[in-house]
Backbone as CSV, one residue per row, in Angstrom:
resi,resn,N_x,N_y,N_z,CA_x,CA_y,CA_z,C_x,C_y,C_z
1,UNK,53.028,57.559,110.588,52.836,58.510,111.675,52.986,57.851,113.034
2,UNK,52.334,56.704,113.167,52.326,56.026,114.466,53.905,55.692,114.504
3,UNK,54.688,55.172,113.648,56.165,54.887,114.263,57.066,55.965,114.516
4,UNK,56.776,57.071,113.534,57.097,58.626,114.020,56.889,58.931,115.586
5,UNK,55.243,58.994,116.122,55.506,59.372,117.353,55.360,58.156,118.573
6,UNK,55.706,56.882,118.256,56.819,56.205,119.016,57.749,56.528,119.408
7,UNK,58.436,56.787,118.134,60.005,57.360,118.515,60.365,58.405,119.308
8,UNK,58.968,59.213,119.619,59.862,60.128,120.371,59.401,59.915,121.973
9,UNK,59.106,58.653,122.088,59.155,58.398,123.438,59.951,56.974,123.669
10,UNK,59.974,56.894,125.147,60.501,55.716,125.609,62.226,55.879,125.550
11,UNK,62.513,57.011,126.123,64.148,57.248,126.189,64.472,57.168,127.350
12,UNK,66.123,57.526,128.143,65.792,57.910,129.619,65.198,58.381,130.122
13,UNK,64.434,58.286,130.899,64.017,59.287,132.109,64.860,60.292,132.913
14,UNK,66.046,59.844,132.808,67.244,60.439,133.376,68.631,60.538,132.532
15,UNK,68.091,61.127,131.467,69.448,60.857,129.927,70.983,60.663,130.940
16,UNK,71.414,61.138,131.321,72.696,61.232,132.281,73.353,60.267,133.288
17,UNK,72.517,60.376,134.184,72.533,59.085,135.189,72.152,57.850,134.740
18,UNK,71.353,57.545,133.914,71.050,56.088,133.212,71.882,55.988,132.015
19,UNK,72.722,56.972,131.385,73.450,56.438,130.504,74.799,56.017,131.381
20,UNK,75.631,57.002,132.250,76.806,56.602,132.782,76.354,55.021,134.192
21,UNK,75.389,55.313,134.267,75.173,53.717,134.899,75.093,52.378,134.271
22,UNK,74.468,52.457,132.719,74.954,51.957,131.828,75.947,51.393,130.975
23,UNK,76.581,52.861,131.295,78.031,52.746,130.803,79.150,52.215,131.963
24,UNK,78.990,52.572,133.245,79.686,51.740,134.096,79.682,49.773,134.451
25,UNK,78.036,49.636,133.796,78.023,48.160,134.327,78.151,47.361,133.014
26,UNK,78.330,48.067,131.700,79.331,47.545,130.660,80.785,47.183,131.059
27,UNK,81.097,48.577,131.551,82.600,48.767,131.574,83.427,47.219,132.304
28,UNK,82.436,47.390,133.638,82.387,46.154,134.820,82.286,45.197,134.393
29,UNK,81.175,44.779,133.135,81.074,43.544,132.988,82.919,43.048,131.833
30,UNK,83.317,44.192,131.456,83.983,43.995,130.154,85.578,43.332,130.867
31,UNK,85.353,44.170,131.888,86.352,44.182,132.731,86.660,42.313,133.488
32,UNK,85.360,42.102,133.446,85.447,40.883,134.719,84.442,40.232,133.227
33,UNK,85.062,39.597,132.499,84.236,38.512,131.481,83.656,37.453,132.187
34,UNK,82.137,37.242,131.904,81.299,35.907,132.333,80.320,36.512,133.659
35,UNK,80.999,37.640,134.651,80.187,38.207,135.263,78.636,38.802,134.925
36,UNK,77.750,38.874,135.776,76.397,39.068,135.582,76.194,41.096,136.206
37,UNK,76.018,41.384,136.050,75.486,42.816,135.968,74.540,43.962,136.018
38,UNK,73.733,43.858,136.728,72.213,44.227,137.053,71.865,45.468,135.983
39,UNK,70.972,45.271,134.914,70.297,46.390,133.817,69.324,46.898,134.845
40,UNK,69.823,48.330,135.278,69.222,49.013,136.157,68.656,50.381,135.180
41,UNK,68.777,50.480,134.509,68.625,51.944,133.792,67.072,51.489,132.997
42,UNK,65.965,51.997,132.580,65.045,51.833,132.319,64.817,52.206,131.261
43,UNK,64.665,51.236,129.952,64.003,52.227,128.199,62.829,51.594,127.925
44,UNK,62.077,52.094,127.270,60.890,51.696,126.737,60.838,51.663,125.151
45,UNK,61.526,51.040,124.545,61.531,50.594,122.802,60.278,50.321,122.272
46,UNK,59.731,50.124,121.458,59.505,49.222,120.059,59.750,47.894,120.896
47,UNK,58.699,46.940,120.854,58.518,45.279,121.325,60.209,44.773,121.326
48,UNK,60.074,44.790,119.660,61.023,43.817,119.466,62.586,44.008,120.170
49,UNK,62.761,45.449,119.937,64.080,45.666,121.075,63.675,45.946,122.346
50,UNK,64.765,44.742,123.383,64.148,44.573,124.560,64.537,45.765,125.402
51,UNK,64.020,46.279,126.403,64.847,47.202,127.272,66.080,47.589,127.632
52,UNK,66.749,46.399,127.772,68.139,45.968,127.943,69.075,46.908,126.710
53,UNK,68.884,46.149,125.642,69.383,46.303,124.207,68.952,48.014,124.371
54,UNK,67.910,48.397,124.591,67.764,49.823,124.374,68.261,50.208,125.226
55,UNK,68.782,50.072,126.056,69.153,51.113,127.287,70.777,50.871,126.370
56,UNK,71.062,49.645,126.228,72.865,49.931,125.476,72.993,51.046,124.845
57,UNK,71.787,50.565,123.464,71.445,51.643,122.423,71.866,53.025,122.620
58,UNK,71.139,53.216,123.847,71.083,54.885,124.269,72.264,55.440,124.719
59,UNK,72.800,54.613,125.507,74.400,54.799,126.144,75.850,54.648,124.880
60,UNK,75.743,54.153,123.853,76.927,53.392,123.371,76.658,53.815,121.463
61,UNK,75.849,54.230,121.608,75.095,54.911,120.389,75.192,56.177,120.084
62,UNK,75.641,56.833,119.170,75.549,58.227,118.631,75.065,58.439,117.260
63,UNK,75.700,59.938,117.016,75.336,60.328,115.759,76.788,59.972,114.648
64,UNK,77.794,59.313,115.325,78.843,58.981,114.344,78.642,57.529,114.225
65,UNK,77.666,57.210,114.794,77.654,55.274,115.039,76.683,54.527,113.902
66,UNK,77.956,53.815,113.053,77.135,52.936,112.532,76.369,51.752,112.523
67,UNK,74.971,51.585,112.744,74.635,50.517,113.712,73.827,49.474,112.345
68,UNK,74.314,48.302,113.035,73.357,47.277,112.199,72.788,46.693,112.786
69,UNK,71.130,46.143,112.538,70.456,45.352,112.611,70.051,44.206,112.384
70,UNK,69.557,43.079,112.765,69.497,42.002,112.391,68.047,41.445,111.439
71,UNK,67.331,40.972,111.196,65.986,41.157,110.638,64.668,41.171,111.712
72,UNK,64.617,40.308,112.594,64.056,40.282,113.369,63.885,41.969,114.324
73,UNK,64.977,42.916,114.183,65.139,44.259,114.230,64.467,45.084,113.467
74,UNK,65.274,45.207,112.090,65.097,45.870,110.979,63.447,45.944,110.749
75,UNK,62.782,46.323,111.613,61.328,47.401,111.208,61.024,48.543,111.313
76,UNK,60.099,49.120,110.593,59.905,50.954,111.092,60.451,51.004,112.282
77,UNK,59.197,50.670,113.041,59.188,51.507,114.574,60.725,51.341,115.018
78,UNK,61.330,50.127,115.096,62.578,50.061,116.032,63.627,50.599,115.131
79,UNK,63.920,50.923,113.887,64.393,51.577,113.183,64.287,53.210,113.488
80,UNK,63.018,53.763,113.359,62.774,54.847,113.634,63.637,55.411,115.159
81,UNK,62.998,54.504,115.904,63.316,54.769,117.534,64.601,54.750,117.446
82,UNK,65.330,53.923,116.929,66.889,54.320,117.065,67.724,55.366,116.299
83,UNK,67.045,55.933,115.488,67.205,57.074,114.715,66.961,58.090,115.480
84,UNK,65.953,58.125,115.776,65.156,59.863,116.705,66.090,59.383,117.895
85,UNK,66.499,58.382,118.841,66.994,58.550,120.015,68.770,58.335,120.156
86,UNK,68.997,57.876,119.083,70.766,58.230,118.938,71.291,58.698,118.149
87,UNK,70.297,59.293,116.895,71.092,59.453,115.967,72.044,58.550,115.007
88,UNK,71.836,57.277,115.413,72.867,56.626,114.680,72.073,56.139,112.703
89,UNK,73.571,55.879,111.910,73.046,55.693,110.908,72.861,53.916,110.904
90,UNK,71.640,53.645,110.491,71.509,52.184,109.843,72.173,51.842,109.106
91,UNK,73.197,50.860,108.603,73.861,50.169,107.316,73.301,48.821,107.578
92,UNK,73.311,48.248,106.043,72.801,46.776,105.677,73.734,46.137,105.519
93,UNK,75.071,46.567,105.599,76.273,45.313,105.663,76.787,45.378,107.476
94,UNK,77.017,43.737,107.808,77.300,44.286,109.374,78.576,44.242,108.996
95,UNK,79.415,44.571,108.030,81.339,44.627,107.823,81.485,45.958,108.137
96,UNK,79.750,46.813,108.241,80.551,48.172,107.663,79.800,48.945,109.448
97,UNK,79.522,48.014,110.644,78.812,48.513,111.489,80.241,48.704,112.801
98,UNK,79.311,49.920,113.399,80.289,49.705,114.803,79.845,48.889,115.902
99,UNK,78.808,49.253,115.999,77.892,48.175,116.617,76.286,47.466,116.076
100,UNK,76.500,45.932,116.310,75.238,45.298,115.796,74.482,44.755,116.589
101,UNK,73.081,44.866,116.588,72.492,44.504,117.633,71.452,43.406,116.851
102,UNK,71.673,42.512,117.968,70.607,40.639,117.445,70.046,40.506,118.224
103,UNK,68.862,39.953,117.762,67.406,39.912,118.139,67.130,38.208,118.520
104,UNK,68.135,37.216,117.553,68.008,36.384,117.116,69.295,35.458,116.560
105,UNK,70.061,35.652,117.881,71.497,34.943,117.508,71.665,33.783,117.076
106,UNK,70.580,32.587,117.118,71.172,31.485,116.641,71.083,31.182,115.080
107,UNK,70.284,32.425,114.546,70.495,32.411,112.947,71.203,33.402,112.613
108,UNK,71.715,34.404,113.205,72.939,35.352,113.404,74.230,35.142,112.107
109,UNK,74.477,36.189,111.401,75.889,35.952,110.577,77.303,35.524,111.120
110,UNK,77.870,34.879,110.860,79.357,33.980,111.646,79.526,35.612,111.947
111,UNK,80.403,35.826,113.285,81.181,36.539,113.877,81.969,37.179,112.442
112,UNK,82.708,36.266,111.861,83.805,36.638,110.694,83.116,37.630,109.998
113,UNK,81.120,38.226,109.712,80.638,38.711,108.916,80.858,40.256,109.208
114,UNK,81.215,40.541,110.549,81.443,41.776,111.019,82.475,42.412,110.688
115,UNK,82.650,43.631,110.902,83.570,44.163,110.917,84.899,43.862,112.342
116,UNK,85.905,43.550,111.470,86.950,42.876,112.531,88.447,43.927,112.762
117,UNK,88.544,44.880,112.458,89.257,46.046,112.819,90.925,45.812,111.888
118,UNK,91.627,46.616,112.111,92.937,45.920,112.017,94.181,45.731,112.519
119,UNK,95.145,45.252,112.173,96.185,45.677,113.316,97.100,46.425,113.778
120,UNK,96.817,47.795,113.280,97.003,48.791,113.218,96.015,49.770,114.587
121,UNK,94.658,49.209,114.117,93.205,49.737,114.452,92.428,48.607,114.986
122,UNK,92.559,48.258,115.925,92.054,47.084,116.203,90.443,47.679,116.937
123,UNK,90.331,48.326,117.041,89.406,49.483,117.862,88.063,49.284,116.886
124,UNK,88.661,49.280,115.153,87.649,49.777,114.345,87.008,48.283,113.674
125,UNK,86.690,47.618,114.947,85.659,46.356,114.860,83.980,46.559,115.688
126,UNK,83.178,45.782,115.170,81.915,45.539,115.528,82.228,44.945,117.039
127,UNK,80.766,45.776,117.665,80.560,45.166,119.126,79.430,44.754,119.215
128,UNK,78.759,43.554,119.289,77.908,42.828,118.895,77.302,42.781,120.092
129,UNK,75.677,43.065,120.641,74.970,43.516,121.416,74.063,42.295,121.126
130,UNK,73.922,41.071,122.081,72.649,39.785,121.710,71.800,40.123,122.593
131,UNK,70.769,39.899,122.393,69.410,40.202,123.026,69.364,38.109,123.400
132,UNK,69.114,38.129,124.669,68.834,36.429,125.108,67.974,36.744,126.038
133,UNK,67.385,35.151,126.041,66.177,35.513,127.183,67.070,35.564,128.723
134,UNK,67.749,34.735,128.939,68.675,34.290,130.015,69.937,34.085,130.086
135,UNK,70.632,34.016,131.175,72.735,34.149,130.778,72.879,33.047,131.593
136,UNK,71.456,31.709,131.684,71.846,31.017,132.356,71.281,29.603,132.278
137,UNK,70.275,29.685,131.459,69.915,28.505,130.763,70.489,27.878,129.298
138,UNK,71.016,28.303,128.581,71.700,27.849,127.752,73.113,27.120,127.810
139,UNK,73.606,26.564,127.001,74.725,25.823,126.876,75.767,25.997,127.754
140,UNK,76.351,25.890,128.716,77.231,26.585,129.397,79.066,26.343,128.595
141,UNK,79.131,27.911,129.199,80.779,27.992,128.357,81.358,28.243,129.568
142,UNK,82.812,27.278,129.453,83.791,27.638,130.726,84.426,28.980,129.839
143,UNK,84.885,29.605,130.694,85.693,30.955,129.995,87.350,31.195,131.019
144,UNK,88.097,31.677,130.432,89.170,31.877,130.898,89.950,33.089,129.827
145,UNK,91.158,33.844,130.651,91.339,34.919,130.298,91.735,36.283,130.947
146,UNK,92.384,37.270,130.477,91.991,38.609,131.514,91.114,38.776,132.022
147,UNK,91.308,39.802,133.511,89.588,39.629,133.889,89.182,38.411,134.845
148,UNK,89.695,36.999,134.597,89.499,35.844,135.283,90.430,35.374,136.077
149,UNK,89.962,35.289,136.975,91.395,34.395,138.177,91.965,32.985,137.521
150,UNK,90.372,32.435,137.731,90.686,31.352,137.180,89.879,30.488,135.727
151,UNK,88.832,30.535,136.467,88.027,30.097,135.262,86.597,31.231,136.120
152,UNK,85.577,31.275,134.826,83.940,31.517,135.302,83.090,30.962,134.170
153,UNK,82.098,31.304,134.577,80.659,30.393,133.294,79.974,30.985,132.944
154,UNK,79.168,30.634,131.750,78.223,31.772,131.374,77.500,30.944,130.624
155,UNK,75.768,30.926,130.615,75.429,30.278,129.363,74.149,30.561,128.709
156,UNK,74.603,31.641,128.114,73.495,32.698,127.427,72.475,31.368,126.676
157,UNK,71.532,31.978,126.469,70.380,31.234,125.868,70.540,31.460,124.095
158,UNK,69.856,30.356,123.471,69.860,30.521,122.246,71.171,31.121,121.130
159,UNK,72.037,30.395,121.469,73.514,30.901,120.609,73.309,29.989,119.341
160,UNK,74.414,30.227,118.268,74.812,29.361,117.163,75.165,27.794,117.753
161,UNK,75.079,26.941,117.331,75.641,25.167,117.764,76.917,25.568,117.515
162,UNK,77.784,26.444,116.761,78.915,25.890,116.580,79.624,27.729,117.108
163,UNK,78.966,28.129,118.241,79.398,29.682,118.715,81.023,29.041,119.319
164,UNK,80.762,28.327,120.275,82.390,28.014,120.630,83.140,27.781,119.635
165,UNK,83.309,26.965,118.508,84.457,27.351,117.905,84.352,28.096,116.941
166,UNK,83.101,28.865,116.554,83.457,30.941,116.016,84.347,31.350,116.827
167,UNK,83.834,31.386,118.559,84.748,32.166,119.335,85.713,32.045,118.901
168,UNK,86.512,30.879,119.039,87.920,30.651,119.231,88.622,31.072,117.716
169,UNK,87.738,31.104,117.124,88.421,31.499,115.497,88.509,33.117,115.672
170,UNK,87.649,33.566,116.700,87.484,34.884,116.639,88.798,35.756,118.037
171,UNK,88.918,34.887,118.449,90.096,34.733,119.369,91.374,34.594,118.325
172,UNK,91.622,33.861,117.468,92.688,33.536,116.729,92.998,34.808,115.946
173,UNK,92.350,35.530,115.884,92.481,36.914,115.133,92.695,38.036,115.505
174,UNK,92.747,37.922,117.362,93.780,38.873,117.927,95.063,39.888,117.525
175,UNK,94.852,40.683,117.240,93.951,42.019,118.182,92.768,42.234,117.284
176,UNK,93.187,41.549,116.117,91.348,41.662,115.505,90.475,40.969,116.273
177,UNK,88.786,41.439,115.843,87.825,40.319,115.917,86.924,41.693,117.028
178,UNK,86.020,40.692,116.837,84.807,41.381,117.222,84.778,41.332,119.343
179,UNK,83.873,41.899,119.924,83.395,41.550,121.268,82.027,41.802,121.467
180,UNK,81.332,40.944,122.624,80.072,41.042,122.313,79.587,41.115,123.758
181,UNK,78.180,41.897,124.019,77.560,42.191,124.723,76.451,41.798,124.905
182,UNK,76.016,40.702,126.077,74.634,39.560,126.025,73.875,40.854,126.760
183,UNK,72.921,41.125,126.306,71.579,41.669,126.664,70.466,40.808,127.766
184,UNK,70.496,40.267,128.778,69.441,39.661,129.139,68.230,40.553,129.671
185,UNK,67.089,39.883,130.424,66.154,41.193,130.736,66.382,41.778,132.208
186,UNK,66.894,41.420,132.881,67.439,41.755,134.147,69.238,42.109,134.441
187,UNK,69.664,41.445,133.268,70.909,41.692,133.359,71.961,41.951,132.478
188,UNK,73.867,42.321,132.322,74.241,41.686,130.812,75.159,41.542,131.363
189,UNK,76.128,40.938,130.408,77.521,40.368,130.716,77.987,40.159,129.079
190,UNK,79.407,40.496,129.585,80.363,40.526,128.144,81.372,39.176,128.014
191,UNK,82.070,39.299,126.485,83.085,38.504,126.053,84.175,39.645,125.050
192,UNK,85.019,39.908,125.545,85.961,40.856,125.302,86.178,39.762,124.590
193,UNK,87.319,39.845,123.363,87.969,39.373,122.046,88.859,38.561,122.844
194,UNK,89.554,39.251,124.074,90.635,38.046,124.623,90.205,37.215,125.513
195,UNK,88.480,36.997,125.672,88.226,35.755,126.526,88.574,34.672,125.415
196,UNK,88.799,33.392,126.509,88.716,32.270,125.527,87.632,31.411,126.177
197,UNK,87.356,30.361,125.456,86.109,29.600,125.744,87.392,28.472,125.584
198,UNK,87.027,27.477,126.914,87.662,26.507,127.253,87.307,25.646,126.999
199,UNK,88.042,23.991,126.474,87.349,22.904,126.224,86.865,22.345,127.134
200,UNK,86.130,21.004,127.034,85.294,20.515,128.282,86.615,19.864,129.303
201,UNK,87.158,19.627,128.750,88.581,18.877,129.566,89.765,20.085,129.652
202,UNK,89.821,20.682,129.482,90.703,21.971,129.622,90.985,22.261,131.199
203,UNK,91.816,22.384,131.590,92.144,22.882,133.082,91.894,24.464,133.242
């Protein structure tokens, strides 16, 4: 009962204006890879999904969307809440998700575990939503690519040790492969499929 009427709170305040503001400072970040992005739209989840991640949720989420979870996710309440507030269905394989949302990326399934579209359909891949504490204490990645003049940086907190060369494997599979969306608590920023992550000596 208690995760029942959780769920039916903590949505927009403004379903409309906080989803297309949402949806614009995705668009922005997707547009300009490594850029930072102010999470202005306000949700109130279940602990474990942070505001951020829920405000995506709400914007990028439907009733045709298959969403996967990670374990650190996968409980009633935040289960529930994403049910009553998007409609989307839960699946336990992330091959078979449109979008997956992690709680807990550095024990996270390789990129390759997702759904990677084809080349035909390159569309019908996973968009991987990380929940991090910061986009600026962690490891830093040079990035280069559409979107970039020249080079920019980014260095989400708590990734895999060996995320740079997933990326680049996940890059090699163009127009397949996944893209992903860092969740921080103030902010997010993306990696479209055609960023690349540059070596340390790379120009």
């Amino acid at each position: 009962m208690t995760a029942s009427i959780s769920a039916l709170e903590g949505g927009f305040s403004d379903p409309v204006f906080d989803a297309q503001a949402t949806f614009r400072a995705v668009m922005d970040a997707m547009a300009e890879p490594g850029t930072r992005r102010p999470a202005k739209a306000v949700a109130l989840p279940p602990v474990a999904l942070s505001p951020t991640a829920a405000a995506l949720a709400l914007t990028l989420c439907d009733q045709d969307t298959a969403l996967w979870l990670d374990t650190s996710l996968a409980d009633e309440p935040v289960v529930a809440w994403l049910r009553f507030q998007t409609g989307a269905t839960i699946v336990d394989d992330p091959a078979q998700a449109h979008f997956a949302f992690v709680a807990d990326p550095a024990s996270m399934p390789r990129l390759d575990a997702f759904a990677q579209g084809s080349q035909d359909y390159p569309d019908r891949s996973t968009t991987l939503v990380m929940i991090v504490d910061a986009l600026e204490n962690g490891v830093p990645l040079r990035l280069a690519g559409p979107g970039i003049e020249t080079s920019s940086s980014l260095a989400p907190t708590a990734l895999p040790d060996d995320f740079a060369s997933q990326w680049r494997d996940n890059g090699a599979r163009f127009p397949r492969g996944v893209d992903l969306v860092f969740a921080a608590a103030d902010a997010i920023a993306c990696l479209p499929r055609t960023t690349r992550i540059l070596e340390p000596m790379e120009a």
